[in-house]
DODOMAR-272697 format. One record per atom (N, C-alpha, C, O, CB): atom name; x, y, z. Coordinates in steps of 0.05 Angstrom, whole numbers, plus 5000, padded with zeros to 4 digits. Glycine has a CB too. Layout:
# DODOMAR-272697
["CA" [X Y Z]]
...
# end
This chain:
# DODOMAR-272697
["N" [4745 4915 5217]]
["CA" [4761 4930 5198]]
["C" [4788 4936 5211]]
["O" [4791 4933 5235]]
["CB" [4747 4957 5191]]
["N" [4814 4945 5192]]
["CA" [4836 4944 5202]]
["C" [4846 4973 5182]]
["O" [4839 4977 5159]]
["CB" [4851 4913 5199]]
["N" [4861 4989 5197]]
["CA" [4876 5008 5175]]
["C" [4904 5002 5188]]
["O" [4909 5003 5212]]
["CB" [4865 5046 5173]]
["N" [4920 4994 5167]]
["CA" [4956 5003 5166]]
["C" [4969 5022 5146]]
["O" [4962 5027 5123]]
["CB" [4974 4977 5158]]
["N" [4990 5032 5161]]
["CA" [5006 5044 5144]]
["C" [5024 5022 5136]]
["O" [5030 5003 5151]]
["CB" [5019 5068 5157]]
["N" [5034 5023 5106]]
["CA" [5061 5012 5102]]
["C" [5078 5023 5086]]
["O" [5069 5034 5066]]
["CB" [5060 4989 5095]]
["N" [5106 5022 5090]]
["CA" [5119 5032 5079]]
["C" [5138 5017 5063]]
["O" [5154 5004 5077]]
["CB" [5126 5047 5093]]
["N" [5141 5014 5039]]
["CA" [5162 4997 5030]]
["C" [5187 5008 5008]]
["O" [5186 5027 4993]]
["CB" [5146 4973 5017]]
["N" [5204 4991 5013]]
["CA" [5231 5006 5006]]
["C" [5243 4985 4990]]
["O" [5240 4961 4995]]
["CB" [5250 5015 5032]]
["N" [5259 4996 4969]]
["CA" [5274 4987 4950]]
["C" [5273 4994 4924]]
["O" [5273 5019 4921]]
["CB" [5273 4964 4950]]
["N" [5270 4980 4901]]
["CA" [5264 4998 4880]]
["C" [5240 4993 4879]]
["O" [5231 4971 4877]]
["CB" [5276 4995 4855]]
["N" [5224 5019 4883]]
["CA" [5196 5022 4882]]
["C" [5184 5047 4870]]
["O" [5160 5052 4866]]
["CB" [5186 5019 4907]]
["N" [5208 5063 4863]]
["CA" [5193 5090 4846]]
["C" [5205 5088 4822]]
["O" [5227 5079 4817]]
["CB" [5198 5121 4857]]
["N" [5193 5096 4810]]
["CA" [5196 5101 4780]]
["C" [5188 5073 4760]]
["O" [5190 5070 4735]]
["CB" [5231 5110 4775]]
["N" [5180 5055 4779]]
["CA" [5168 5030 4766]]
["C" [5137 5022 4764]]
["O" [5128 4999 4759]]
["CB" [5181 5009 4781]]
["N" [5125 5039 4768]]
["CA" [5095 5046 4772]]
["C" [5084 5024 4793]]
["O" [5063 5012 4794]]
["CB" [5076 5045 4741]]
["N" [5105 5024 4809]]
["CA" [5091 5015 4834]]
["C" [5067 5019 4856]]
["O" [5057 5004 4872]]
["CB" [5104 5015 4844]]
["N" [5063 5055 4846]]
["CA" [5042 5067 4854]]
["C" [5004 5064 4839]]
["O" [4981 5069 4845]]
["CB" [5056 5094 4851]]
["N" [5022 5051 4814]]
["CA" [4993 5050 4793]]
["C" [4989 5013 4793]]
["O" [4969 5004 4782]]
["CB" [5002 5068 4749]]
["N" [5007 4993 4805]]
["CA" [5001 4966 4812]]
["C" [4991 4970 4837]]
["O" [4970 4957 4837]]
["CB" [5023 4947 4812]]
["N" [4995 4982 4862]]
["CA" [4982 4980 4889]]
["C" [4950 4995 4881]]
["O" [4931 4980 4886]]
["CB" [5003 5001 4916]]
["N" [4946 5012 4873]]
["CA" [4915 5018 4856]]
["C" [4905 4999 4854]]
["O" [4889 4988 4870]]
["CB" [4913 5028 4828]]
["N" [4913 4991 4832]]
["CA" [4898 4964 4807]]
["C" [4890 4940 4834]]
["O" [4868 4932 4839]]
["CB" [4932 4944 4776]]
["N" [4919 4933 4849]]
["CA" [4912 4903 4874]]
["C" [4888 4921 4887]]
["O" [4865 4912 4887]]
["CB" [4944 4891 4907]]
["N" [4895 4948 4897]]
["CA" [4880 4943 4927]]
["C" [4853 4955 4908]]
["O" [4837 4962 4925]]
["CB" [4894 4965 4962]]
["N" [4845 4958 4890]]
["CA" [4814 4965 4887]]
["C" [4813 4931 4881]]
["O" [4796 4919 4894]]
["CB" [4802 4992 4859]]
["N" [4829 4914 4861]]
["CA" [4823 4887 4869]]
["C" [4810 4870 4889]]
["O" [4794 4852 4886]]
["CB" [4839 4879 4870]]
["N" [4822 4881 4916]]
["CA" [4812 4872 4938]]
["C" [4792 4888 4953]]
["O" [4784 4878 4974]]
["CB" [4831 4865 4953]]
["N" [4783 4916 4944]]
["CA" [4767 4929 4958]]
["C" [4770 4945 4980]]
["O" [4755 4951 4998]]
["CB" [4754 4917 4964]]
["N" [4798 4952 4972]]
["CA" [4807 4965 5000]]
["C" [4815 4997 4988]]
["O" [4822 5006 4967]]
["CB" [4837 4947 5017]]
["N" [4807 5009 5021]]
["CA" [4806 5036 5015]]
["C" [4828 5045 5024]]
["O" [4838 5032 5042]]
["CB" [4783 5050 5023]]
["N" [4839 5066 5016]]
["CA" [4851 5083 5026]]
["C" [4884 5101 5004]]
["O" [4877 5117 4986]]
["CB" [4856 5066 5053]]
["N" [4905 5098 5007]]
["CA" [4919 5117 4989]]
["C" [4951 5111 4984]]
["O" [4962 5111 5007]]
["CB" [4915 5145 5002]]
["N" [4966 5106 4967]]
["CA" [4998 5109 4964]]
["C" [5004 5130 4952]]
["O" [4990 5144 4937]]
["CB" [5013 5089 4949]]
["N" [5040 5136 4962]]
["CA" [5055 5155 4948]]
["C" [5068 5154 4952]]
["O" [5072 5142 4973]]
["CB" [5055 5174 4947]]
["N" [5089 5165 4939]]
["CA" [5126 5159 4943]]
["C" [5132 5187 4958]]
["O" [5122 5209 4956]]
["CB" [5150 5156 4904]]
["N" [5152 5179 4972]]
["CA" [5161 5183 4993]]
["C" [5197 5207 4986]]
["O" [5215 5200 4971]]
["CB" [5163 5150 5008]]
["N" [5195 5226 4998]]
["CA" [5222 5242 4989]]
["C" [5245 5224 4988]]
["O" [5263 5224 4971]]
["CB" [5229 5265 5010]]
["N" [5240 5204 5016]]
["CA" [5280 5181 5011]]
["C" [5274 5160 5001]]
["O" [5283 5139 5010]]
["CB" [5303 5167 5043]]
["N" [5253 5162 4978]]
["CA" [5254 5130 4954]]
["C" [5239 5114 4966]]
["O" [5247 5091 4961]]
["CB" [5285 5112 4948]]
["N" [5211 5112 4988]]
["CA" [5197 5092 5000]]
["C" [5178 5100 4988]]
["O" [5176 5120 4974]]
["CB" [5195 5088 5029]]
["N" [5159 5080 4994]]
["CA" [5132 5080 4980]]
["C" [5106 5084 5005]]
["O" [5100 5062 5014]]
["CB" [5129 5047 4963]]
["N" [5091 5104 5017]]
["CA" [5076 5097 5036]]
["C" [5046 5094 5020]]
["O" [5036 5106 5002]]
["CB" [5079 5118 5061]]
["N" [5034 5063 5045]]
["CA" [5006 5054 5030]]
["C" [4996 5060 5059]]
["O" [5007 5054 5080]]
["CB" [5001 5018 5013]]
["N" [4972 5074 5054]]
["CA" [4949 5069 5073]]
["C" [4932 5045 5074]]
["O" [4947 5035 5057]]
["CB" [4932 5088 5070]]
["N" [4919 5031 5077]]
["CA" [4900 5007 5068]]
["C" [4879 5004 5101]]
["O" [4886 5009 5124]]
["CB" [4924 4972 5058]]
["N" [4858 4997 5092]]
["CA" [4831 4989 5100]]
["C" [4818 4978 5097]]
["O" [4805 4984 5078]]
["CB" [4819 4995 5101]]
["N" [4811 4952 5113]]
["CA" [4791 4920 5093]]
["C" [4791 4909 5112]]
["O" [4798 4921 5132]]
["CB" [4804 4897 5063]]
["N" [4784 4887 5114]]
["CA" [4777 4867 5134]]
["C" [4804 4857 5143]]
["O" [4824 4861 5130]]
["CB" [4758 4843 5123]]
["N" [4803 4847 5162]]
["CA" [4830 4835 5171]]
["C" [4845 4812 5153]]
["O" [4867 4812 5143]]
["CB" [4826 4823 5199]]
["N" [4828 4794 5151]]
["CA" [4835 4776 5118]]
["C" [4849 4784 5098]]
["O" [4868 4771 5090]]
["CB" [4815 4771 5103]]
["N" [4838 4816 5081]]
["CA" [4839 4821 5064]]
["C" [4866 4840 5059]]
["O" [4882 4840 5041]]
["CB" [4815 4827 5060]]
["N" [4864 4857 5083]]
["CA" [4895 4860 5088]]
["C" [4915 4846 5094]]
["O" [4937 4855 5088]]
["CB" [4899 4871 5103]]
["N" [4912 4820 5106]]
["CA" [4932 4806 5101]]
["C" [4947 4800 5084]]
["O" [4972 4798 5084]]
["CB" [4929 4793 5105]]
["N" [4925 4793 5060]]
["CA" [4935 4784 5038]]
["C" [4952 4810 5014]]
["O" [4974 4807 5002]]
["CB" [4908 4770 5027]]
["N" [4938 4828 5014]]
["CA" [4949 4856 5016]]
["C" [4983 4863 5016]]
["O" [5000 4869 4999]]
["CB" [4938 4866 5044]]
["N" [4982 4859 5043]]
["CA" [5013 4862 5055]]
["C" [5034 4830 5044]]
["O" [5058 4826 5043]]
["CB" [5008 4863 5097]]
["N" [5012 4816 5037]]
["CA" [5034 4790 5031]]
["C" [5045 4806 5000]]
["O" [5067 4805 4989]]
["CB" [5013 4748 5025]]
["N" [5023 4818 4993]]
["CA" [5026 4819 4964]]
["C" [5053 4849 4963]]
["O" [5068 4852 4944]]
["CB" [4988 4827 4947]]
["N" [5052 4862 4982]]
["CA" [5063 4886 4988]]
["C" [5093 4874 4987]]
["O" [5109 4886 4973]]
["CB" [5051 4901 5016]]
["N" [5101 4850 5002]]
["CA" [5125 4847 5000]]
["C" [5135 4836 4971]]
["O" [5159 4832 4967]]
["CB" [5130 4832 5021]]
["N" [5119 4833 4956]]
["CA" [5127 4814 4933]]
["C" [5127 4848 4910]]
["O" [5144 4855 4894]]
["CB" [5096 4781 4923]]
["N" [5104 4861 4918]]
["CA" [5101 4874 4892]]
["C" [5101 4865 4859]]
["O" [5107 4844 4848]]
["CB" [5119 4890 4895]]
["N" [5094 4889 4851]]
["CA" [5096 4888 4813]]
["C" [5115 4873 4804]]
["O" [5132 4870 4822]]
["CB" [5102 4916 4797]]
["N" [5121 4860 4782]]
["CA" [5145 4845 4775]]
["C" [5170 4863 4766]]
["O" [5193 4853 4766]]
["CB" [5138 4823 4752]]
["N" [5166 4893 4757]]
["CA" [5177 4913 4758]]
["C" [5197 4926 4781]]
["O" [5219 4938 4777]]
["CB" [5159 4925 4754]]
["N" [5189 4923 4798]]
["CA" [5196 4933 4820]]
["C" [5218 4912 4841]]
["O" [5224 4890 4832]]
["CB" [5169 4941 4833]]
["N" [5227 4919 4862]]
["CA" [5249 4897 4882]]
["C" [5244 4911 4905]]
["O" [5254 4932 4910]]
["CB" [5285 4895 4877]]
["N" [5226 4897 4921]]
["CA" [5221 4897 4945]]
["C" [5245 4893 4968]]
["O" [5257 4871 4970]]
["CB" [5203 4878 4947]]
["N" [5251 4913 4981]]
["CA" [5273 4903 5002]]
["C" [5266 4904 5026]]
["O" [5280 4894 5044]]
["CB" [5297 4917 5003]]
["N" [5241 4917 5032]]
["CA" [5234 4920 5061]]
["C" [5216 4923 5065]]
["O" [5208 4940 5049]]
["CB" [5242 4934 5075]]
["N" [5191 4915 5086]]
["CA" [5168 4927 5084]]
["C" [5159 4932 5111]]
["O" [5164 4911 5123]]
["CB" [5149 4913 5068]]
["N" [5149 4950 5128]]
["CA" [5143 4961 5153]]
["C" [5110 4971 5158]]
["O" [5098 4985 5142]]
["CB" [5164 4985 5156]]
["N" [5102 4964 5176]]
["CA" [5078 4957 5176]]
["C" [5065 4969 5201]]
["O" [5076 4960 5220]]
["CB" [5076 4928 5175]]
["N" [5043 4991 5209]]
["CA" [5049 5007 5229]]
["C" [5006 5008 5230]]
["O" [4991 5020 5214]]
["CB" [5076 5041 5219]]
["N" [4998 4996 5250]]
["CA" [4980 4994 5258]]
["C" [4956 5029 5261]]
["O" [4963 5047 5277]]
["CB" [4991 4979 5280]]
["N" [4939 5030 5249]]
["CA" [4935 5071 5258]]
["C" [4907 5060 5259]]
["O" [4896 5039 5251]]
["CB" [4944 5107 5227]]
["N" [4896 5091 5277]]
["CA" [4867 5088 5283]]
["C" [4858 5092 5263]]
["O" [4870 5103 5245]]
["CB" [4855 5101 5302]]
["N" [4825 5082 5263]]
["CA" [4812 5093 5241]]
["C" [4793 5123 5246]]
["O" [4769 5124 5247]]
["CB" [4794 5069 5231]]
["N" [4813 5146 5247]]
["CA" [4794 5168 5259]]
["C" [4786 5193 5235]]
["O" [4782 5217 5239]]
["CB" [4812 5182 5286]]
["N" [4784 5173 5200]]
["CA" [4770 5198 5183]]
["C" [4762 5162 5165]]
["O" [4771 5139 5164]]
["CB" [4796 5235 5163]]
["N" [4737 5181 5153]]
["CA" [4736 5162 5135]]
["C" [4745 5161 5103]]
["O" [4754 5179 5090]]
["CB" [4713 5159 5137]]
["N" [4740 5136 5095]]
["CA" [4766 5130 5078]]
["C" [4747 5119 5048]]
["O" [4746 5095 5042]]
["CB" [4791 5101 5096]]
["N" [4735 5139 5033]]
["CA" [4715 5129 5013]]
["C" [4730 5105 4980]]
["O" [4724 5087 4964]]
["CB" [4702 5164 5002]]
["N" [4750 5120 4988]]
["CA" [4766 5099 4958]]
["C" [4795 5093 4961]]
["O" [4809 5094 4981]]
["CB" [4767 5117 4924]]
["N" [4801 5087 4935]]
["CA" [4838 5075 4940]]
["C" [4844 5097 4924]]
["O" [4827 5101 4907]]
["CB" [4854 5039 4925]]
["N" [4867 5116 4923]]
["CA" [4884 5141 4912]]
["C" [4904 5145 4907]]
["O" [4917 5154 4926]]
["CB" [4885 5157 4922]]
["N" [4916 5142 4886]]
["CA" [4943 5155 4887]]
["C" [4953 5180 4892]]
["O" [4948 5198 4876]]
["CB" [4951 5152 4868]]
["N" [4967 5185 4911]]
["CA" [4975 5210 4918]]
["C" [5005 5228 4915]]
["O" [5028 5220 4917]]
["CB" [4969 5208 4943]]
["N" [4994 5254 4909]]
["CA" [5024 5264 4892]]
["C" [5045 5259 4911]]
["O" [5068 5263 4905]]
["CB" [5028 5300 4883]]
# end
């Protein structure tokens, strides 16, 4: 198993970029949570197999067709709570 933070930046709020990262990552079975961020970023938690995050994060840089990806940052964290579902968070 793998958990990352990521954070991605560009136009990503107000385009329900928070309710497409839902929809993928219960797609792929991965647990954990997004929310937009006070300076216009988007942070995703994610948890899945190493595979499955990969593909994840490929998808992270592309995003919703709504949205314009300009950056995406990717930050390795322990896994020290457990992580029952995927969430959108206020």
């Amino acid at each position: 198993m793998r958990r990352v933070k990521i954070l991605v930046s560009g136009r990503v709020q107000g385009v329900y970029f928070r309710v497409f990262t839902q929809n993928k990552a219960k797609h792929f079975a991965i647990k954990g949570s997004v929310r937009n961020l006070p300076d216009g970023r988007v942070e995703i938690i994610a948890e899945a197999e190493h595979p499955v995050i990969e593909k994840f994060i490929k998808w992270c840089h592309k995003g919703p067709i709504t949205a314009r990806v300009d950056h995406v940052d990717i930050y390795e964290l322990e896994m020290d709570e457990v992580l029952t579902c995927f969430q959108i968070m206020p």
